[in-house]
Backbone as ProteinMPNN parsed JSONL, in Angstrom:
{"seq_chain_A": "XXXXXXXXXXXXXXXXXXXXXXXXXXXXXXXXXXXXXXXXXXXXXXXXXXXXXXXXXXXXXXXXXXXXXXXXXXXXXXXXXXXXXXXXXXXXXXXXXXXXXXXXXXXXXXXXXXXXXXXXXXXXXXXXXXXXXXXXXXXXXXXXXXXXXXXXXXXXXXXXXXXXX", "coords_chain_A": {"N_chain_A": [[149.082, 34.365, 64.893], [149.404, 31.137, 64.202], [149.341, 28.585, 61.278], [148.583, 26.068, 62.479], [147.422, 26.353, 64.78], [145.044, 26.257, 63.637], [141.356, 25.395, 63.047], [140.648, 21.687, 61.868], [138.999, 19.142, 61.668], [140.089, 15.535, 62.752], [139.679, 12.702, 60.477], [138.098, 10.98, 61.43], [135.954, 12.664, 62.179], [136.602, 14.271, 64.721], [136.918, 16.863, 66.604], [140.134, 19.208, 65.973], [142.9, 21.097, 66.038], [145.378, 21.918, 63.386], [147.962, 21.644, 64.71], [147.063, 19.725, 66.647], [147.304, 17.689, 65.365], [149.568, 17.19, 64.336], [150.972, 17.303, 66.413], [152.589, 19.649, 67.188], [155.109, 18.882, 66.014], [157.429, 18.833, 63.202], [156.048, 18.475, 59.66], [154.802, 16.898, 56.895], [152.264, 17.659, 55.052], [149.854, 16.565, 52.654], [147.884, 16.205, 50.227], [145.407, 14.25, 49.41], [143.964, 11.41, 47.533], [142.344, 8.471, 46.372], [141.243, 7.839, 44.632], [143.201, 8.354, 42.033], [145.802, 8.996, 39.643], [148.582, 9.255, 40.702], [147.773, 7.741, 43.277], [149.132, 6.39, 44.026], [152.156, 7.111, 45.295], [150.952, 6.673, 48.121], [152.139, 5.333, 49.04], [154.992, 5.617, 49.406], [154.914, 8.094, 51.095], [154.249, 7.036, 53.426], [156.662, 5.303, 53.613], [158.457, 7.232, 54.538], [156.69, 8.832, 56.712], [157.449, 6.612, 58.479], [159.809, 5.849, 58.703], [161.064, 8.675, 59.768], [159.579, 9.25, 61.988], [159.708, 8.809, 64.389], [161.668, 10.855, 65.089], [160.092, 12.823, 65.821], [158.568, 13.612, 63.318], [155.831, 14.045, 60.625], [153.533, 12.766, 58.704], [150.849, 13.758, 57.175], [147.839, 13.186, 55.858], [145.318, 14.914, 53.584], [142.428, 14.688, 53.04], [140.869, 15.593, 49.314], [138.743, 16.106, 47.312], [138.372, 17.507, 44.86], [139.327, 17.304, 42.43], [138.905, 16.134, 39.377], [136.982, 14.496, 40.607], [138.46, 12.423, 42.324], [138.929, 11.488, 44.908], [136.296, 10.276, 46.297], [134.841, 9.074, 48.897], [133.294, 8.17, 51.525], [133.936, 9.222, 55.354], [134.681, 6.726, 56.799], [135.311, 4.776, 54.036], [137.7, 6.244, 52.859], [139.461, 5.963, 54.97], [139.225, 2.933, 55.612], [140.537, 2.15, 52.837], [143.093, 3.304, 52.657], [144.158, 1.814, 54.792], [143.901, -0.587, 54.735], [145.106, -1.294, 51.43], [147.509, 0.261, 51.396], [148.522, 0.451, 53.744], [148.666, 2.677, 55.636], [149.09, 4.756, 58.006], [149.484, 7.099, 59.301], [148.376, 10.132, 60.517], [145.42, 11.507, 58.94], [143.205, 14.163, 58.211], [139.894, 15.584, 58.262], [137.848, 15.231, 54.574], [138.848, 18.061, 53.054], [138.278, 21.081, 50.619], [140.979, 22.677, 49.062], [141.158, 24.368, 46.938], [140.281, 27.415, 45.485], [136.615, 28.975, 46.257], [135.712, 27.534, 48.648], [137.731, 27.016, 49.953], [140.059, 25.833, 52.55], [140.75, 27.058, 55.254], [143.723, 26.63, 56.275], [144.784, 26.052, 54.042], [145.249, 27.94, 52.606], [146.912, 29.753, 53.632], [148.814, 27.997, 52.89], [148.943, 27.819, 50.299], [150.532, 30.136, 49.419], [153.019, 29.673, 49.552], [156.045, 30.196, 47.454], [157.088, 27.216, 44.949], [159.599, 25.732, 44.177], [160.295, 26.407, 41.667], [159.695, 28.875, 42.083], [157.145, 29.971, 41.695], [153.617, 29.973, 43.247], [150.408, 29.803, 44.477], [147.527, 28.314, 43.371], [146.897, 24.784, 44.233], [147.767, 22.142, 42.351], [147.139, 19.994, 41.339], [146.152, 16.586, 42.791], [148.14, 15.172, 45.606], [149.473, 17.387, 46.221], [152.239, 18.748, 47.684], [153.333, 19.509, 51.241], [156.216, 21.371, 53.247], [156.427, 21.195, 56.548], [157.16, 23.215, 59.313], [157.469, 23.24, 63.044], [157.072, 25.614, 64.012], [154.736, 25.8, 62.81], [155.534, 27.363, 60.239], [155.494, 27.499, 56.985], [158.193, 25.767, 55.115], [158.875, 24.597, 52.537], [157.786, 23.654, 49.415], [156.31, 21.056, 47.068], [155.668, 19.93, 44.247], [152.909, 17.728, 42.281], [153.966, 15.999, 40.966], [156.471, 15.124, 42.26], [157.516, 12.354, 43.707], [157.452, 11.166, 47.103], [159.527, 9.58, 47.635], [161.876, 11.164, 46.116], [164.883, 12.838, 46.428], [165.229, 15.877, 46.782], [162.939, 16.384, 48.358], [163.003, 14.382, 50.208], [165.446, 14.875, 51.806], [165.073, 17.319, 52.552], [163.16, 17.059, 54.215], [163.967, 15.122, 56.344], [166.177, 16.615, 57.513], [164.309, 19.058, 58.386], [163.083, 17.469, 60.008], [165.6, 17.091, 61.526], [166.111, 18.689, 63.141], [163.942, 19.334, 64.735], [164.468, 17.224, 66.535]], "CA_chain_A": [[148.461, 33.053, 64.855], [150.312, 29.889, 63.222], [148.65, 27.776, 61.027], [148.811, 25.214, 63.578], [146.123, 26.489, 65.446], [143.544, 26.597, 62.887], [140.8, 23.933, 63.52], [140.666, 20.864, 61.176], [138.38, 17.645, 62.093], [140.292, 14.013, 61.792], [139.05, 12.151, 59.152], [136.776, 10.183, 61.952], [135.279, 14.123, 62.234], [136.741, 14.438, 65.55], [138.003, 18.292, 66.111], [141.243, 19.437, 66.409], [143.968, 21.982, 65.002], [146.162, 21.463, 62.748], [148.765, 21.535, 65.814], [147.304, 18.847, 67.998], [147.307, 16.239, 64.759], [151.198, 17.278, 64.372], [151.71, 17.017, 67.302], [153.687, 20.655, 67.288], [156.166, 18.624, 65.17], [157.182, 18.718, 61.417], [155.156, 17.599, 59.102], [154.352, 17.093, 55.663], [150.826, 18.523, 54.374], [149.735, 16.132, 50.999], [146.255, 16.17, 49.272], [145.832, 12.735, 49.133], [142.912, 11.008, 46.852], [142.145, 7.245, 46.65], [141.035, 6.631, 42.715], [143.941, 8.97, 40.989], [147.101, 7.899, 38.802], [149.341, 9.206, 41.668], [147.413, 7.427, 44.121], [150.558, 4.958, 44.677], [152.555, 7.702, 46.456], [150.53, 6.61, 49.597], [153.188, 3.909, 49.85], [156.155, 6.525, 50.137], [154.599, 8.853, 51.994], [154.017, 5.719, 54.893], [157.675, 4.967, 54.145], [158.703, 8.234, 54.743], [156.261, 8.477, 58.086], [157.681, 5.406, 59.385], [161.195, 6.347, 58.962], [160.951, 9.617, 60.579], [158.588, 9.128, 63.347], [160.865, 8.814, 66.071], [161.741, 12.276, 65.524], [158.749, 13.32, 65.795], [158.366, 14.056, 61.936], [154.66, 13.283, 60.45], [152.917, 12.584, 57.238], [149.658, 14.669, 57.125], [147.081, 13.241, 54.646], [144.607, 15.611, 53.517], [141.346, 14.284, 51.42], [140.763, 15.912, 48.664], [137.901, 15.847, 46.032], [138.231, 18.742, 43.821], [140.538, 17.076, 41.29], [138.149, 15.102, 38.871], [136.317, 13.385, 41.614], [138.967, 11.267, 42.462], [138.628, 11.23, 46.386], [134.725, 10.072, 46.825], [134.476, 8.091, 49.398], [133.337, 8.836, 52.767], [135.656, 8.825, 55.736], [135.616, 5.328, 56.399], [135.745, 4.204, 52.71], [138.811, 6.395, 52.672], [140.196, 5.256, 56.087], [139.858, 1.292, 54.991], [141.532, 1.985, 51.722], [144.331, 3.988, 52.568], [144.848, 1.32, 55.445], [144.073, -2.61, 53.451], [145.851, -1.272, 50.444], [149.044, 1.345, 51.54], [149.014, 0.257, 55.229], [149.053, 3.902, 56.139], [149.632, 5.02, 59.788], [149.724, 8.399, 59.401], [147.266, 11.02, 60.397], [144.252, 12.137, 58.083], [142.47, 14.786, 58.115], [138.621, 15.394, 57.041], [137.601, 15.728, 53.605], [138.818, 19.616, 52.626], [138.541, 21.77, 49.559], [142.478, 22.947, 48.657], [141.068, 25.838, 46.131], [138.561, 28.359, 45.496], [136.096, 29.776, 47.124], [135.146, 26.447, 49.562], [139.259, 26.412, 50.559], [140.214, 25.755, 54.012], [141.788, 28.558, 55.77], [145.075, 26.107, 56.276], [145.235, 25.609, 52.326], [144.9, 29.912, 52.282], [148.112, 29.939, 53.82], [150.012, 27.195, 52.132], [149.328, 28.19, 48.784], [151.085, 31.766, 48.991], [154.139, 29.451, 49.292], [156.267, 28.855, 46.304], [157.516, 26.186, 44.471], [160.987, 25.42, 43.515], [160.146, 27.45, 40.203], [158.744, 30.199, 42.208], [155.629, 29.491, 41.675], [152.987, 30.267, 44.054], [148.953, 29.692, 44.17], [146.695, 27.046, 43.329], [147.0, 23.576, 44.313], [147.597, 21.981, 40.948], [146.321, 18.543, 41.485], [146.032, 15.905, 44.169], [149.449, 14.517, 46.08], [150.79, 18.268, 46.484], [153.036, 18.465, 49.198], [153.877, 21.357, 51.964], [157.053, 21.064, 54.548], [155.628, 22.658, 57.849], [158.175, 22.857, 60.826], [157.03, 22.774, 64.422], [155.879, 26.543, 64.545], [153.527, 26.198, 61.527], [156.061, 28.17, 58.758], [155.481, 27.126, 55.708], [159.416, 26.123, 54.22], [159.209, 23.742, 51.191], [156.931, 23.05, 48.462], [156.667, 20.305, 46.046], [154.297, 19.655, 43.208], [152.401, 16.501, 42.748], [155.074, 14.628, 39.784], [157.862, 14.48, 43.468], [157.676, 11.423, 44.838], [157.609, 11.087, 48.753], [160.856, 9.486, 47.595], [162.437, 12.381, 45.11], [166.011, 13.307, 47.534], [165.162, 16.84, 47.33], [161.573, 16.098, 49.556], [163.477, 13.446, 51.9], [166.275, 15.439, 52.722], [164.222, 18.531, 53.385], [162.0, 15.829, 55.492], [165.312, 15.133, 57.783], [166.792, 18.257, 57.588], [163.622, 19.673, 59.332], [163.074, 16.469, 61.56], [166.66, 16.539, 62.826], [166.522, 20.367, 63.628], [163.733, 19.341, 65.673], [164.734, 16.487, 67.579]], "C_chain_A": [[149.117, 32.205, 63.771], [149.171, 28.939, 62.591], [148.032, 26.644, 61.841], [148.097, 25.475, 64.728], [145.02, 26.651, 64.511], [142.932, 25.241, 63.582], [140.231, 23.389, 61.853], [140.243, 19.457, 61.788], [139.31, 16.67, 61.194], [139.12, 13.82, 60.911], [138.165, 11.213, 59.94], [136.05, 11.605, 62.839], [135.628, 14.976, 63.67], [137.823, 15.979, 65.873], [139.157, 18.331, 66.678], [141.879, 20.48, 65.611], [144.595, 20.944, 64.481], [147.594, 20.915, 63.354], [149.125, 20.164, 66.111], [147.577, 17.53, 66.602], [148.917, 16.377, 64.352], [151.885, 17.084, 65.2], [152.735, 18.376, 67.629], [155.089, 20.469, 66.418], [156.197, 18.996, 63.702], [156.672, 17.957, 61.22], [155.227, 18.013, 57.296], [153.407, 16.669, 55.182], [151.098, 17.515, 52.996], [148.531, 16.477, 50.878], [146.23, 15.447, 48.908], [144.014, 12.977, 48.44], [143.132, 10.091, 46.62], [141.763, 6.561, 44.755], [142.452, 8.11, 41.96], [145.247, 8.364, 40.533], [148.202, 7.827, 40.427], [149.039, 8.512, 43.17], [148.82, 6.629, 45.258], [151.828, 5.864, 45.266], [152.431, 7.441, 47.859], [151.834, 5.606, 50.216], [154.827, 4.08, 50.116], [155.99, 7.266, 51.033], [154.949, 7.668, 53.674], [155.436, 5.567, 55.114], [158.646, 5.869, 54.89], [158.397, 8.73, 56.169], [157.151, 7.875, 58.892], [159.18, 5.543, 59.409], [161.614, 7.415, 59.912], [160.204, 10.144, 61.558], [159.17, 9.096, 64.551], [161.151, 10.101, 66.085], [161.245, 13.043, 65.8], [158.128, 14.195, 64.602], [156.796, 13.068, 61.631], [154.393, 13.302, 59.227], [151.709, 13.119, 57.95], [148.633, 13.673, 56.073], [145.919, 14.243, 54.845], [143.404, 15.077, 51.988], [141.094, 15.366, 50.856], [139.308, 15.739, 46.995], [137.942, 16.426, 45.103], [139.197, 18.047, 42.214], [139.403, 15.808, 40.364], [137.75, 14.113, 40.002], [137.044, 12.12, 42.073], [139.441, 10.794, 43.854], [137.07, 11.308, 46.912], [134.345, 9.78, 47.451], [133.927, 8.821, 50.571], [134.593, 8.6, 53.878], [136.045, 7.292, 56.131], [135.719, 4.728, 55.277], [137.054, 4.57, 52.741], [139.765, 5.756, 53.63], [140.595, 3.836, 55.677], [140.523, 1.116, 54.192], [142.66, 2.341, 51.757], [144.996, 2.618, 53.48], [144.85, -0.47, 54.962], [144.793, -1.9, 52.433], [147.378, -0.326, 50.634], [149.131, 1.321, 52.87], [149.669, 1.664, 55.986], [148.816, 4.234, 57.136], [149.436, 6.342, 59.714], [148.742, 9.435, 59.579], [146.259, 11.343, 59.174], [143.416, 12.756, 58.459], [141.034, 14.885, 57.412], [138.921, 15.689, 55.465], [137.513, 17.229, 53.095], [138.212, 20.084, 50.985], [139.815, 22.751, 49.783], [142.504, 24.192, 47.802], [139.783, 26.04, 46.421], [138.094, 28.545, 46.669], [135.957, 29.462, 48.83], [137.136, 26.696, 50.5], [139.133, 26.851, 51.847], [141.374, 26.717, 53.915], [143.594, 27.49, 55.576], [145.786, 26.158, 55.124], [145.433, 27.249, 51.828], [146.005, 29.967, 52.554], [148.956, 28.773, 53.131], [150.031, 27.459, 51.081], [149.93, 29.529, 48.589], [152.639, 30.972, 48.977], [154.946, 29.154, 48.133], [156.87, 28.197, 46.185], [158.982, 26.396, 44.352], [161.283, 26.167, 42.236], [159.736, 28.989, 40.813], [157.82, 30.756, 41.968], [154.242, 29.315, 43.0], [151.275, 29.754, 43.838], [148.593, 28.432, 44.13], [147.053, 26.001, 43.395], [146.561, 23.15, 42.931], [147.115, 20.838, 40.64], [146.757, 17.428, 42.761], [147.668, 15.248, 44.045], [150.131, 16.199, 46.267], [150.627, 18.291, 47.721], [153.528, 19.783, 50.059], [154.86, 20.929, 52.857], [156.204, 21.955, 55.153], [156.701, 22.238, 58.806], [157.098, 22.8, 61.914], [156.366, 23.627, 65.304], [154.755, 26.821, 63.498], [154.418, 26.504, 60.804], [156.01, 26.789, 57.504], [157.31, 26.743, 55.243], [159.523, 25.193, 53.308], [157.403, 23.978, 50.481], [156.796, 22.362, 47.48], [155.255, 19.94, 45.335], [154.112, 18.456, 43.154], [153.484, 15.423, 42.305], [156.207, 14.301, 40.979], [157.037, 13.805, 44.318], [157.814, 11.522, 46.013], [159.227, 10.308, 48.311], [162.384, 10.026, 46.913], [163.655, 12.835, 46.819], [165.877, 14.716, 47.606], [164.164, 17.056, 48.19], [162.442, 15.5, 51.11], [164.321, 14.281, 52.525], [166.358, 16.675, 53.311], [163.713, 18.027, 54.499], [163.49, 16.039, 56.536], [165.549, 15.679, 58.013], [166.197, 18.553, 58.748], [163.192, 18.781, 60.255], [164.67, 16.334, 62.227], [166.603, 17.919, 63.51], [165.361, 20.306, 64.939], [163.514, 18.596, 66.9], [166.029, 17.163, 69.099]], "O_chain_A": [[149.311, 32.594, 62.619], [148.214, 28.567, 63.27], [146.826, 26.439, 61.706], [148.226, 24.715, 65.688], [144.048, 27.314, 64.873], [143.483, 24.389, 64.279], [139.698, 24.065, 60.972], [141.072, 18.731, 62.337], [139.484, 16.632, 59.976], [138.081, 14.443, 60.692], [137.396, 10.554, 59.241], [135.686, 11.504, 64.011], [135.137, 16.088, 63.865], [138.993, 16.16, 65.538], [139.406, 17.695, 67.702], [141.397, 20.746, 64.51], [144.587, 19.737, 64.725], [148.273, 20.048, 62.803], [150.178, 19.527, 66.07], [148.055, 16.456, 66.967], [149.405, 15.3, 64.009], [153.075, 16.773, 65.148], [153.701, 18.129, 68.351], [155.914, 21.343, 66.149], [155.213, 19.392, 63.077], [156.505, 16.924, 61.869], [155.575, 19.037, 56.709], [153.345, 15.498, 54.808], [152.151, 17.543, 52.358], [148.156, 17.28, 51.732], [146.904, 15.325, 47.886], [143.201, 13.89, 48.584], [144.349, 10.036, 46.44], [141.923, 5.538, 44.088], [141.847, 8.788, 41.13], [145.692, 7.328, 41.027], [148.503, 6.818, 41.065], [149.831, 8.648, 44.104], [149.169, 6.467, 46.427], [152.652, 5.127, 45.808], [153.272, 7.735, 48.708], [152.249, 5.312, 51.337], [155.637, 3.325, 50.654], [156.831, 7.273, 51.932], [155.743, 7.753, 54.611], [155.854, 5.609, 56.271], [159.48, 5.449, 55.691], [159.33, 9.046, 56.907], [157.63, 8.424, 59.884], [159.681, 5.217, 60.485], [162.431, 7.156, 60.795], [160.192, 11.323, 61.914], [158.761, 9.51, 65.636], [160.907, 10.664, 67.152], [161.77, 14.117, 66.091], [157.408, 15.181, 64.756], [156.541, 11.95, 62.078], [155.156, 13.978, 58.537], [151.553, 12.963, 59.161], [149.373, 13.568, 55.095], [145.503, 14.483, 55.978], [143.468, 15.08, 50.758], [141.018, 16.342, 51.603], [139.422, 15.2, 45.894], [137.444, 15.823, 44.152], [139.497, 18.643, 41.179], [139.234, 14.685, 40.839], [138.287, 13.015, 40.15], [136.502, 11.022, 42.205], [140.226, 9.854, 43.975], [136.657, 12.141, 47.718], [133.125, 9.873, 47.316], [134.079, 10.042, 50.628], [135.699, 8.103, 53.665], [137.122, 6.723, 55.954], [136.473, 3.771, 55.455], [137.859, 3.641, 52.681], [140.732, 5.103, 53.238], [141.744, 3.462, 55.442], [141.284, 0.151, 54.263], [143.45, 1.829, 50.965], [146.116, 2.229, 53.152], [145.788, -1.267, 54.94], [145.854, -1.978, 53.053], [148.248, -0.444, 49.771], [149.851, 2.196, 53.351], [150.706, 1.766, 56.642], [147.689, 3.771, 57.312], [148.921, 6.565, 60.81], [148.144, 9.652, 58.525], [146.976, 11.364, 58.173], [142.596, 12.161, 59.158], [140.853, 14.439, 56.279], [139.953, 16.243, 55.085], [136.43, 17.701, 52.75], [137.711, 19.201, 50.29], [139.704, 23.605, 50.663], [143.459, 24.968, 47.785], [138.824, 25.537, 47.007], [138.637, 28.424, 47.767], [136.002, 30.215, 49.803], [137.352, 26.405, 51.676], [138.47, 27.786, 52.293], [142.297, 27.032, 53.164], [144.436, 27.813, 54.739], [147.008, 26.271, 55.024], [145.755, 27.556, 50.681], [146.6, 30.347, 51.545], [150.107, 29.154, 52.916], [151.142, 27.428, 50.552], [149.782, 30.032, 47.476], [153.52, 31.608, 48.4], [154.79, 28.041, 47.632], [157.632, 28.054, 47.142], [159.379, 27.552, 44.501], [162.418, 26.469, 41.868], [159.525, 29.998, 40.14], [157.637, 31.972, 42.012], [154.19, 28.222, 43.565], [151.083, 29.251, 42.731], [149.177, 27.522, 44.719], [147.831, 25.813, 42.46], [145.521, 23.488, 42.366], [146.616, 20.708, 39.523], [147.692, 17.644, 43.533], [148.279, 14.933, 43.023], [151.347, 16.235, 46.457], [149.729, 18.082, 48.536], [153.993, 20.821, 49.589], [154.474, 19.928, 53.461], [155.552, 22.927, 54.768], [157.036, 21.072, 59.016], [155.972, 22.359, 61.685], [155.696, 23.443, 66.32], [154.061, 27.833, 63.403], [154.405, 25.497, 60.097], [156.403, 25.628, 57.383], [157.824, 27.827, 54.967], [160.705, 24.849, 53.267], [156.325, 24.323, 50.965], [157.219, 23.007, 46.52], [154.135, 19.745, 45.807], [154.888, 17.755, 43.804], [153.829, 14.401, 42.898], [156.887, 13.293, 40.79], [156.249, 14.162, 45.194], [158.718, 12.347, 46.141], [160.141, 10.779, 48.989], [163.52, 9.577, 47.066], [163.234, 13.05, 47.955], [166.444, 15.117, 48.622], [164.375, 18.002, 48.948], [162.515, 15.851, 52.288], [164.124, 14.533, 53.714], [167.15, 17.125, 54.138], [163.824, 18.522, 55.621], [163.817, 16.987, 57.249], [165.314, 15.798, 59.216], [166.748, 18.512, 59.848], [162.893, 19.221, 61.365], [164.924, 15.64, 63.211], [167.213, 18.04, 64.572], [165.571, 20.946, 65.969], [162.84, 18.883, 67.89], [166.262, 16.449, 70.074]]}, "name": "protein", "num_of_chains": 1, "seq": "XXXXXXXXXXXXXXXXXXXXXXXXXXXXXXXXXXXXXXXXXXXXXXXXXXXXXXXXXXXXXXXXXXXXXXXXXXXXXXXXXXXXXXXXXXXXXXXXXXXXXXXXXXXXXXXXXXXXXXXXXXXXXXXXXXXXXXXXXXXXXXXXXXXXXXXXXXXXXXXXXXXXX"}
């Protein structure tokens, strides 16, 4: 079983896997939150989306609260804000928990991946990022301080959207 069949309600609660909101395509998994410093990522991530959408490459958002309360809203508070202020397009997922006990099975498997340091485990604060290809595998991971526009993210991003165009 691939991540990509787990089930995960959009962010207007409506069910689905993790699959059908990918579309089977790559994607890249964030932990997005609406009051935090990094909030202003949302506006690479979109550019990032919108660049690689034709290939059938996606941006994921994933709400997040666990990080000093800085994703509160409900889902349309979050929906209107992400879309009047970062004009974001891109899938969202419900409101998860990313650690501990509450964590969503999807976040169970992405955190055994590691980092660039080799670094593994806990989601370390909101904006971290997962590559996922097109059968679920886990192959990148980036911590929250890389930009959606940092060249080692993007050209992982293409990489794995041209491999599966």
């Amino acid at each position: 079983m691939s991540i990509l069949d787990l089930p995960i309600n959009r962010l207007d609660g409506t069910p689905a896997t993790l699959g059908e909101i990918t579309g089977g395509k790559p994607a890249l998994l964030v932990n997005v939150a609406s009051k935090c410093g990094l909030t202003p990522q949302y506006a690479g991530l979109e550019t990032l989306h919108e660049e690689l959408a034709a290939s059938g490459f996606t941006v994921v958002g994933v709400p997040c609260n666990q990080f000093l309360g800085q994703e509160p809203g409900t889902a349309e508070e979050i929906e209107e804000f992400c879309s009047a202020t970062y004009g974001v397009t891109f899938p969202m997922t419900e409101k998860i928990e990313v650690n501990g006990e509450g964590r969503h099975p999807i976040y169970d498997e992405l955190v055994r991946t590691p980092d660039e340091q080799g670094e593994a485990g806990d989601v370390q604060w909101n904006f971290e990022k997962f590559l996922v290809d097109g059968t679920g595998r886990v192959v990148a991971r980036f911590r929250p301080g890389v930009e959606p526009d940092d060249p080692s993210l993007r050209d992982a991003a293409r990489a794995l959207a041209a491999s599966a165009a």
